[in-house]
Each structure stands twice: as C-alpha cells, then as structure tokens.
ROGU-138747 format. One line per field, with one value per residue: residue number from 1; x, y, z of N, C-alpha, C in turn. Coordinates in pm, whole numbers. Each point is the difference from the previous one (the first is absolute). Layout:
# residues N
num c(NUM/...);
n_east c(X/...);
n_north c(Y/...);
n_up c(Z/...);
ca_east c(X/...);
ca_north c(Y/...);
ca_up c(Z/...);
c_east c(X/...);
c_north c(Y/...);
c_up c(Z/...);
***
This chain:
# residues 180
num c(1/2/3/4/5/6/7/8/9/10/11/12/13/14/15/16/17/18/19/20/21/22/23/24/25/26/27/28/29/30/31/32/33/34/35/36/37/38/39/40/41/42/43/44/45/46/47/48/49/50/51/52/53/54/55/56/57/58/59/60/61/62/63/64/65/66/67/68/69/70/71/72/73/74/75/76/77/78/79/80/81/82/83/84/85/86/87/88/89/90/91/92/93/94/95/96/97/98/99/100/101/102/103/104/105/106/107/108/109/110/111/112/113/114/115/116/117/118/119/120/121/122/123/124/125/126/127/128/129/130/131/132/133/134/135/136/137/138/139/140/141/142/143/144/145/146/147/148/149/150/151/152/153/154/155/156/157/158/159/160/161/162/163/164/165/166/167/168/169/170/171/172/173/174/175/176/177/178/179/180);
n_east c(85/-57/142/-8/8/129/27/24/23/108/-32/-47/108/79/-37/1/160/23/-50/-14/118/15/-83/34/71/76/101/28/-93/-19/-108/62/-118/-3/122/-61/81/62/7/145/-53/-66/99/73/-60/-59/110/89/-93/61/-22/53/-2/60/164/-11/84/-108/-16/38/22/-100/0/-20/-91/36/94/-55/17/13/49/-166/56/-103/84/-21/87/-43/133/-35/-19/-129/52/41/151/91/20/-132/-19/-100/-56/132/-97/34/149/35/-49/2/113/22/-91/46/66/-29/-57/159/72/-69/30/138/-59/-51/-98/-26/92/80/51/122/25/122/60/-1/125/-40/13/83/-66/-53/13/-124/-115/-23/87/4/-73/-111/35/92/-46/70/-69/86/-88/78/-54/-89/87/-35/116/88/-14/92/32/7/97/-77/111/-96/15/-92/120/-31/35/114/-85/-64/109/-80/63/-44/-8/-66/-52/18/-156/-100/-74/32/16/-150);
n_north c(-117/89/81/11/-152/-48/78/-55/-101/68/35/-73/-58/111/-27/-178/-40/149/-35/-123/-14/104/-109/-98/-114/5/92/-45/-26/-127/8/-41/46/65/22/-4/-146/77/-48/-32/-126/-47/-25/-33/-158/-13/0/-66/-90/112/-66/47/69/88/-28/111/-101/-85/22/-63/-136/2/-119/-116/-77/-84/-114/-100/-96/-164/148/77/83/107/56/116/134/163/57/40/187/18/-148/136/-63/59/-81/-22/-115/-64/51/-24/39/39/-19/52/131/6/-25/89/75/-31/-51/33/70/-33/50/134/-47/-4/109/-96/-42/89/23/71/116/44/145/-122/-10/136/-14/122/-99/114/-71/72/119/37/95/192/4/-103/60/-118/-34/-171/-6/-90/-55/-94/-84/-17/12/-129/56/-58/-5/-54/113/-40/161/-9/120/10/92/-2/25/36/77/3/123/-38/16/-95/-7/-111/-24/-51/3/-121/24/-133/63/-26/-44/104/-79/42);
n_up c(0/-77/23/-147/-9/75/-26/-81/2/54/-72/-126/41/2/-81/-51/84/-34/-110/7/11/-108/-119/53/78/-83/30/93/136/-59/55/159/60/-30/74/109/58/-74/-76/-9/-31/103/71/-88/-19/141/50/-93/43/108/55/-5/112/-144/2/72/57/-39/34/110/-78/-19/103/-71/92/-91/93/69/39/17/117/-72/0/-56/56/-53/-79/73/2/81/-56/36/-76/-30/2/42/-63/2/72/-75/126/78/75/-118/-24/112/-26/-127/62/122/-102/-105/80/95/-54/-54/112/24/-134/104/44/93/45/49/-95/-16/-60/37/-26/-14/-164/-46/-93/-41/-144/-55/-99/-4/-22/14/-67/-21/-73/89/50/-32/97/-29/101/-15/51/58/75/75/143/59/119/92/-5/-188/-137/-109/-55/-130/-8/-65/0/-101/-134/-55/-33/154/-50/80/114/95/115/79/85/20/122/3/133/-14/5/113/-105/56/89/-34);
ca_east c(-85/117/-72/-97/-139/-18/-22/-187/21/20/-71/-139/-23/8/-115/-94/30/-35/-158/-40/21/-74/-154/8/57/65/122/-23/42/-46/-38/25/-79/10/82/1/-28/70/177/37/-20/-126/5/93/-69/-87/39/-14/-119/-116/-71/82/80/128/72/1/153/-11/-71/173/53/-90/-9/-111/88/-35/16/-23/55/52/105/72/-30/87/-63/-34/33/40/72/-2/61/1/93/116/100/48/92/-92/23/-80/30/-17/-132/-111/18/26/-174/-62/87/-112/-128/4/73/-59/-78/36/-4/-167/-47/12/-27/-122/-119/72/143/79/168/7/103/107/118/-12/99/3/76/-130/97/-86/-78/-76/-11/-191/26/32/-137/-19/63/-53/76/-8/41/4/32/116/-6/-130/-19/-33/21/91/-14/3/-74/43/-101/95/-110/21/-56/-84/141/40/168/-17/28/66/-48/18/-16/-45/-27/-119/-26/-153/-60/-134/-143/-54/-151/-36);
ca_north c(117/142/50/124/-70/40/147/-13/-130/-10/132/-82/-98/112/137/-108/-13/115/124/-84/40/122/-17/-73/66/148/-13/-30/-116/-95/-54/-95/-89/26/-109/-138/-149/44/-33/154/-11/42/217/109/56/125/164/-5/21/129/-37/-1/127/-13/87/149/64/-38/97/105/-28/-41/-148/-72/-90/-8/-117/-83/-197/-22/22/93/128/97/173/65/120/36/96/158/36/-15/-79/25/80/145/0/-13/-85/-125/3/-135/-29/-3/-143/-129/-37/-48/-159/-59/-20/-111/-49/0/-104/-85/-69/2/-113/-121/-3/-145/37/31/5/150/49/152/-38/-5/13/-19/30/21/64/128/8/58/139/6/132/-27/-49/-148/-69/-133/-101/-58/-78/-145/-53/-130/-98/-112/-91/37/-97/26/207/84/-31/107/7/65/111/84/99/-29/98/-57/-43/-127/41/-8/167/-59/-164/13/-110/-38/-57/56/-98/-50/-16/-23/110/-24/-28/148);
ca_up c(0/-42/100/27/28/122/92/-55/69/109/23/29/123/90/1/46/125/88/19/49/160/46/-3/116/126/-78/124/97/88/12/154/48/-46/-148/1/125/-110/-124/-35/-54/-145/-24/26/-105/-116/28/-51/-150/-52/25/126/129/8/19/118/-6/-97/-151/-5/34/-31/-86/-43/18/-17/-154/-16/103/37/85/34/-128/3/-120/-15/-111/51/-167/100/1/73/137/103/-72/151/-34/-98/-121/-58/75/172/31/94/-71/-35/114/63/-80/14/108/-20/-126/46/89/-78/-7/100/50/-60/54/160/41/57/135/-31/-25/-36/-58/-116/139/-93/-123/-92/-118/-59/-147/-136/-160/29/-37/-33/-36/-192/17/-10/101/67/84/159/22/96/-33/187/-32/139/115/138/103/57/-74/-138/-62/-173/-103/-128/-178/-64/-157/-62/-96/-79/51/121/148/27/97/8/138/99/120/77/112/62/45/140/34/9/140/51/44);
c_east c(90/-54/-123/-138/8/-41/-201/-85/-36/-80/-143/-19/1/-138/-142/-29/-31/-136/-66/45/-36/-155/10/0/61/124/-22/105/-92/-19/26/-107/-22/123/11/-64/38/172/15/9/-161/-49/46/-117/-160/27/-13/-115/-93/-40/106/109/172/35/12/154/-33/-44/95/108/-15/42/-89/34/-135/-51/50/36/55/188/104/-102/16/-77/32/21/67/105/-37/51/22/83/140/46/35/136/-63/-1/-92/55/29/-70/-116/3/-16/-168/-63/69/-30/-119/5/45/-75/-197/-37/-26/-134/-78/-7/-26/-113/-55/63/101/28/104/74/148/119/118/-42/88/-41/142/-57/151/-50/-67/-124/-49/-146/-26/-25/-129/-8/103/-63/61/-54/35/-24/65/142/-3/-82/-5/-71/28/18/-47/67/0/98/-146/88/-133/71/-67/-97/100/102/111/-55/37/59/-76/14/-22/-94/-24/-101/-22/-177/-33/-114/-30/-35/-215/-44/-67);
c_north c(124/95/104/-106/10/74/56/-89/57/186/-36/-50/66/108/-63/-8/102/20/-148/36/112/38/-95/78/130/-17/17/-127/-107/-64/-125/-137/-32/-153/-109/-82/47/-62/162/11/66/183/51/-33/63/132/22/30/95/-117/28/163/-18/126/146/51/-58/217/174/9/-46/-103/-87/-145/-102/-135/-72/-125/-2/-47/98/133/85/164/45/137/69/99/156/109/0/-73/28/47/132/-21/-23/-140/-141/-24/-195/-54/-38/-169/-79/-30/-100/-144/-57/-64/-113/-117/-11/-48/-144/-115/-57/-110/-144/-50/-48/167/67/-9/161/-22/104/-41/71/84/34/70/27/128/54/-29/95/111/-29/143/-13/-64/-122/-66/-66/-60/-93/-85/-154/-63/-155/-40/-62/-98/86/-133/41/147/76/-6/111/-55/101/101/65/124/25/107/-109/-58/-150/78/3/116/-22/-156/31/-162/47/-115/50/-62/-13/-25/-73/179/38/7/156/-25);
c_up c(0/171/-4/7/145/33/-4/109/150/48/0/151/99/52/14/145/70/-2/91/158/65/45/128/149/23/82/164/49/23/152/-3/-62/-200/-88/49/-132/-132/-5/-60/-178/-25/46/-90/-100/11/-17/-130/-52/43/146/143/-104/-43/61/-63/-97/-120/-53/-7/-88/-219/-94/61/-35/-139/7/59/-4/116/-23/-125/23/-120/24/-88/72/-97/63/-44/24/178/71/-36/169/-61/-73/-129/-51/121/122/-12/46/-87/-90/109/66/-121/-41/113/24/-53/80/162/-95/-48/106/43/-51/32/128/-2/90/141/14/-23/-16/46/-55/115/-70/-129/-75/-117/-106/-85/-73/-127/102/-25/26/3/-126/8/-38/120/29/80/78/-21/118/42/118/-81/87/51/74/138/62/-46/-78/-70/-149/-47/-94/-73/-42/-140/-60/-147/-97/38/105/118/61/135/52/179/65/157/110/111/88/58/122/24/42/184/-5/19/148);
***
C-alpha cells in the first residue's frame, strides 16, 4: 500500500474512532463499578466502542487510541504547534506520553478481571523529528511478557511512510484491584 493509501486509511479510521467516542461516553473516568468483572481486553474495547469513557490527555494531547487485541495496542496522533518546547521542535513528552499510552494499553489487554497495572520503567528513544508538517503518527504497541507482577512491551511510533520516529520499552508492574 502507497503511503498516501495509508495515510487515507488511517485518517478514515481516525475520525471513525473519534466522532464514535465522542458521540459515546465522551472523555472522562470510567467508575469502579462500570469495570468490576471486565478483563482489561474487555475495557479497552468498551472504550473503543463509545461505552466506557477515554482518558482526558487523549484530548490534551490529541490522540486516540484506533485499535485494539489482545496484548496490541495502536494510537493515532497528529503533533502540533502547541506541543512544540522552546527550541521549536515536538516536546519529548509528547512522544513519551503517546508511547506510554500505546504500550501501557497494550498491557491493559492482558490483565484477567481484578487485575491492574502501572507503568514501573519506561525508555523511550526519538530517532526522526517529527513537526506540525508530519501529519498522523502512530504509536504501536505490543506485550512482550505478561506474568504475575511484571509485564513489559515494546512501541514504535511510525509515520503512514513506514519511518520510525521513535521506539520505547516498558515495564510494568501488576496488581489486585483493591476491594472498594
């Protein structure tokens, strides 16, 4: 596929995913009860689908997350001026929140029922600038290990062309859900 099908591709899917989540729950915080008896495969894809609230930095930040499985994650983001530091150039925060995301997602997928995460290590490298010119970008994210306490994952943020803009590791660690 040429990238300009991508890029087609993935703007269709983009703007599918938002007005649905937007017409939904919209952004917010998903209640305790709302999740109780849910795996974390089955929360990410309520959210997806508008029934359960996504997170406010999708919003802050303006990415979203596109696409869902188990122990695969994919956001979708486009860089702006706004996330520019004062040297004029994509705030690192802005790759490392949207590799986080992808990647901590990821995770969310594999968690059984009354299970949680948070994220303990996460290393990310920026190989390729990215600008307001860039367009979409997208964060992949992919479990490598999911055990009892630990899990971590790999993400790549890519452009519709295929270049890699950056890549990140993580590690997380797993919990029990406390009782309310």
């Amino acid at each position: 596929m040429s990238p300009e099908d991508t890029l087609a591709q993935w703007t269709d899917q983009y703007d599918a995913v938002t007005q649905r989540l937007r017409g939904g729950a919209g952004a917010g915080l998903a209640r305790p009860a709302d999740l109780a008896g849910l795996t974390g495969l089955q929360q990410m894809q309520a959210m997806l689908e508008g029934r359960l609230p996504y997170p406010h930095i999708a919003d802050t930040l303006d990415f979203s997350l596109v696409e869902i499985g188990e122990g695969h994650a994919v956001l979708q983001g486009t860089p702006q001026l706004k996330h520019y530091n004062p040297l004029g150039s994509v705030h690192g925060g802005w790759y490392a929140t949207l590799l986080d995301s992808a990647v901590g997602c990821a995770v969310h997928t594999v968690m059984p029922a009354g299970r949680a995460y948070t994220t303990a290590e996460l290393s990310v490298n920026i190989v390729r600038a990215a600008s307001a010119r860039s367009g979409p970008l997208r964060a992949i994210g992919k479990v490598l290990h999911a055990g009892r306490q630990l899990a971590t994952a790999e993400g790549r943020i890519v452009g519709p062309d295929g270049k890699l803009y950056a890549h990140a590791t993580t590690t997380c660690l797993i919990f029990e859900v406390p009782a309310k």
